[in-house]
N, C-alpha and C positions, 0 to 999 in steps of 0.2 A: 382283356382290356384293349381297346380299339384306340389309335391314335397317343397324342401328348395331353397328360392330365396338368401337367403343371406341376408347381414344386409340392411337394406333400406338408398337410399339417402334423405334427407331429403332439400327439397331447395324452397325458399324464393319468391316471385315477384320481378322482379328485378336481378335477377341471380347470388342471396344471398345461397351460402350452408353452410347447418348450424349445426355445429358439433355435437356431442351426449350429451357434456356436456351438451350445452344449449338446447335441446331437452328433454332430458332424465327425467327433474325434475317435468316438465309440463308432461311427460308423467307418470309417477308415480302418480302426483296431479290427475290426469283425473281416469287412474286404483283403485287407492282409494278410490275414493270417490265413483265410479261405487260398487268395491267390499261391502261397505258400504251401497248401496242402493242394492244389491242383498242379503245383510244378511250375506256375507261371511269376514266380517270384523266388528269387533267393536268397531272400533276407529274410532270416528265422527269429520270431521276435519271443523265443522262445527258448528256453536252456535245453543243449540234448535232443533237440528237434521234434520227430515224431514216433519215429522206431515204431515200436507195437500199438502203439494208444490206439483210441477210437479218436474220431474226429470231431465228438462233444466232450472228449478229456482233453484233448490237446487247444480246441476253443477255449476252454475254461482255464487250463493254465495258464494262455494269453491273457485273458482280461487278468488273472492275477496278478501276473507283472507287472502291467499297464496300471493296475489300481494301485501297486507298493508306493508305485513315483506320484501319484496324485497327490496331490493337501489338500488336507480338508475344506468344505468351505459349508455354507450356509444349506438351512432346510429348509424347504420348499413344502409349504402344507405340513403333509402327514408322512414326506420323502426327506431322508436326510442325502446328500450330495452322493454318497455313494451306494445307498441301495436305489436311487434312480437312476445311473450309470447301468447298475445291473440289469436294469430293467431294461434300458434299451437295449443292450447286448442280449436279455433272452427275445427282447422281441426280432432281432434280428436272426436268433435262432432259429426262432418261430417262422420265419422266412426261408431258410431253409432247408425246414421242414418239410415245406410245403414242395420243393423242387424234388427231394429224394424218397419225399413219402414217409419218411422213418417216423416212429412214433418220438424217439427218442434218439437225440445224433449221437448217443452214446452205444450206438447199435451199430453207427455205422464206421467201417474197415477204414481206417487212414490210410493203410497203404492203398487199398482200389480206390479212393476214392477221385485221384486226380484221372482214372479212367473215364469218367463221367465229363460228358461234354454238353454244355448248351448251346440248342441251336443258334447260331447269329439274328441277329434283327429283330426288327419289330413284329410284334403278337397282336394277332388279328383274327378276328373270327370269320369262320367260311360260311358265305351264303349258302344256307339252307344243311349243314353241318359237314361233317366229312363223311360223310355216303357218297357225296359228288363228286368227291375224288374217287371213290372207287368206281361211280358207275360210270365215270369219263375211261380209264384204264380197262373196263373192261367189255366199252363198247368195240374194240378192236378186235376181239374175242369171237372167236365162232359161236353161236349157239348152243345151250345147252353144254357149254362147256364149264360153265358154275353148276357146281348143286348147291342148292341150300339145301334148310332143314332135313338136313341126313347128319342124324348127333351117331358118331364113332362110338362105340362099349367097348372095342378090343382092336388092340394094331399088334400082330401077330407080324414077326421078325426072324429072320436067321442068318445067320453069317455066311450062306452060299444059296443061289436058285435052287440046287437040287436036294436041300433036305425037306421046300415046299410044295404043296402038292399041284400046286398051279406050276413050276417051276418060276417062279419070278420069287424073288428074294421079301418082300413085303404083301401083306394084305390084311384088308381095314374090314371090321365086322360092324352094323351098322344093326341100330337097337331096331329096328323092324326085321331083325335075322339076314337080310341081303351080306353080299360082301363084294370085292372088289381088290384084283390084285395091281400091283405095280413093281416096279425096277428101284426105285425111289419115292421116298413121302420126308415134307420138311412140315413139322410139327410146329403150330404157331400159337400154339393157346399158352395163356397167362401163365406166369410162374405159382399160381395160385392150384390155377389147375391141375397144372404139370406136377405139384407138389402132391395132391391128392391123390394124383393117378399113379403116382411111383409108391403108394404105403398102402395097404392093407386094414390101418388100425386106425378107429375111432372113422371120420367121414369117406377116409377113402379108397378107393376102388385098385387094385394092381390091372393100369390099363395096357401095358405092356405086357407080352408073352413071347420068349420067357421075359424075366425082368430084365431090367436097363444093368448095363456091368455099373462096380461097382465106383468104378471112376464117375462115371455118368450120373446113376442114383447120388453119391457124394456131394458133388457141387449144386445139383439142383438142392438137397439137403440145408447146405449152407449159408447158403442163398437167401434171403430175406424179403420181406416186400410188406407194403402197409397199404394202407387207405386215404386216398382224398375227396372229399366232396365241394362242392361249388353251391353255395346258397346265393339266391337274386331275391332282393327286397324293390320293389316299387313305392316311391316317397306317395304318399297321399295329396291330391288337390290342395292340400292346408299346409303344408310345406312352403314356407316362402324364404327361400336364402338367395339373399342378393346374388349373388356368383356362381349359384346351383352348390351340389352338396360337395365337398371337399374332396381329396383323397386323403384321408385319415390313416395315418399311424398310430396304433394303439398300444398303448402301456400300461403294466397292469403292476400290481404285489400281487404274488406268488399264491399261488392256489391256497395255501398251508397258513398265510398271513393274517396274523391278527388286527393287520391295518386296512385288510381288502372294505369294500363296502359289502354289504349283501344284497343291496340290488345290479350288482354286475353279478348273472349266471358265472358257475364254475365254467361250462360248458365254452363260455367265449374267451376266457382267459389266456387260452393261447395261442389263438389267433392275431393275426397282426395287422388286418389292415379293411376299410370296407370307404369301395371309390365307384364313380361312378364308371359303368360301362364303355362308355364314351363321353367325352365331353360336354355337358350340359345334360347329360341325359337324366332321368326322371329315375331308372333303374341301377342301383348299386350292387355290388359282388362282394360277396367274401370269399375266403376258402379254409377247410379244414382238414387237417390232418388228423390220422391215427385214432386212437379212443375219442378226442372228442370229435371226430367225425360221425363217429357209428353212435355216439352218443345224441348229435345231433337229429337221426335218422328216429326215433324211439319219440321226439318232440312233434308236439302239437304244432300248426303252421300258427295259431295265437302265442304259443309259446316263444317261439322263435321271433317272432314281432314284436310283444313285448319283452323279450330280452334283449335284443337291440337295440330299440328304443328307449330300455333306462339305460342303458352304457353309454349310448351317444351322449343321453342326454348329462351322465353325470362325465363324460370327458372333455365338452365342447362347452362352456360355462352360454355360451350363446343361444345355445341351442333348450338351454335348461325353463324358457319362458312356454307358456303354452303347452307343456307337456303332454298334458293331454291329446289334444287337438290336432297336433300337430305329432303324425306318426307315420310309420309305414302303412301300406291297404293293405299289401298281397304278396304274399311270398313264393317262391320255387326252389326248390333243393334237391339235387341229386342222392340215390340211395343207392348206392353203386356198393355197399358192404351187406347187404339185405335183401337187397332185390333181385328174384330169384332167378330171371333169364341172365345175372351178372354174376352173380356169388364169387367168391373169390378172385373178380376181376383186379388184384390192384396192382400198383405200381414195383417193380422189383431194384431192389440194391444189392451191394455186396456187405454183407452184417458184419461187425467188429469181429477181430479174431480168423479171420475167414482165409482159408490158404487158393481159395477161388484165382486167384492172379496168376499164379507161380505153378496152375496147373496148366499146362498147355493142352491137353488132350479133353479137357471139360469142356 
């Protein structure tokens, strides 16, 4: 998302919009306690702080605190005051979800987690994508000093030059039989790969030889990493909203809910948010994590159109005239969990329980 979208609409299942007041305080609860589990606050709004938890048990006991002191008040539709409170706080989960990848923040390490840092400033897309950084960096470069397409099958190691037969300490074997030695190799592929390549059982290969000690194998073990994809909808010609399309906060009841609708897909339920690219623009974003990423990958580009479009259409009561007519044309979605020049491309964390911190030599 390119530039300032403006305040965000925030709206309900059900075609509940729902003011800042009532938003605002669950969104503070959520920024708190985050800021608290990154170290950047010291007020623990919580008993006993965090110690072992995971970072979706210690959110959760927040909101609980936070909900004991509430009173009750009125329902809203088919929302009583406090399971749409919850609702915002999971869409906020849903949020940051989407920054650590986790399917589940109850995956993720409280203690690493204030390790994680995001980068400052504003988020903008780079003309023509990020190739153009690489191929800016590596016009300074001699010639022939990248190889591409040369996929490594075996990185052959030993702790001194003289037990290899090149004498140099490393060499890389390379699936057309070639090889290549060196003094050093810093190893940059996915924690997905990297995961593969250290086990033997079910998809993956022992790409090390001998194997990684087991300090090394260990942490890449414990190590965790999930999936995001990026779906783009283009509004249709028949789309007429005064101020162009929102940036939508979306709120759902719980997958498991007897109060859900059934024309909101499972599939988008945990998603949280679908704005436009830039400012007025005609193309909107979402993004997905975890199962229902890969879930999304398996769907039709009609499929995905039409499920969008009854959500919108049953959260934005504005939007509910014309339904037909007025829809998305065209879709694009990454498939970054399936597609086979990326497999195991994703995103890595440090998973709940994970002693990965505390080890220095990992």
């Amino acid at each position: 998302m390119d530039g300032a979208l403006g305040d965000p609409v925030t709206a309900a299942e059900g075609g509940h919009l729902l003011p800042p007041a009532f938003v605002d305080p669950i969104s503070r609860l959520f920024s708190n306690l985050m800021d608290f589990i990154l170290g950047k606050s010291d007020q623990c709004l919580v008993n006993g702080g965090g110690g072992d938890l995971s970072v979706g048990s210690f959110l959760r006991r927040g909101l609980a605190s936070f909900l004991e002191k509430e009173k009750k008040g009125t329902s809203v539709g088919r929302w009583s005051k406090r399971s749409l409170q919850q609702a915002v706080f999971a869409m906020h989960e849903s949020i940051q979800r989407t920054y650590t990848s986790a399917d589940d923040l109850s995956g993720l390490d409280y203690n690493a987690e204030k390790d994680y840092v995001l980068f400052p400033g504003e988020e903008i897309t780079v003309a023509g994508g990020y190739s153009g950084i690489v191929n800016h960096l590596a016009s300074v470069l001699p010639d022939e000093v990248i190889q591409l397409d040369r996929k490594v099958k075996k990185i052959e190691w030993a702790p001194s030059a003289a037990s290899c037969e090149s004498g140099r300490p490393v060499a890389l074997h390379f699936s057309d039989g070639t090889a290549m030695s060196a003094d050093h190799i810093i190893v940059t592929v996915s924690l997905g790969v990297l995961k593969a390549g250290t086990t033997s059982s079910g998809e993956g290969w022992n790409l090390f030889h001998p194997s990684l000690p087991s300090c090394k194998a260990g942490a890449i073990s414990r190590l965790g990493y999930g999936l995001v994809n990026k779906v783009f909808l283009r509004l249709s010609p028949n789309y007429r909203g005064d101020d162009g399309f929102p940036f939508l906060q979306m709120v759902f009841h719980p997958s498991d809910s007897e109060l859900r609708n059934p024309k909101v897909p499972q599939w988008i339920r945990r998603t949280w948010f679908l704005c436009p690219i830039y400012s007025n623009s005609r193309t909107v974003l979402s993004w997905f994590t975890g199962q229902e990423a890969l879930e999304l990958e398996k769907l039709t580009d009609d499929e995905i159109i039409g499920g969008f479009w009854r959500t919108v259409s049953n959260l934005l009561p504005s939007q509910q005239q014309n339904e037909i007519s007025q829809k998305f044309d065209k879709v694009l979605r990454t498939q970054w969990g399936t597609a086979a020049e990326i497999r195991r491309r994703g995103f890595s964390y440090a998973a709940a329980a994970n002693p990965f911190r505390r080890r220095s030599n990992a």
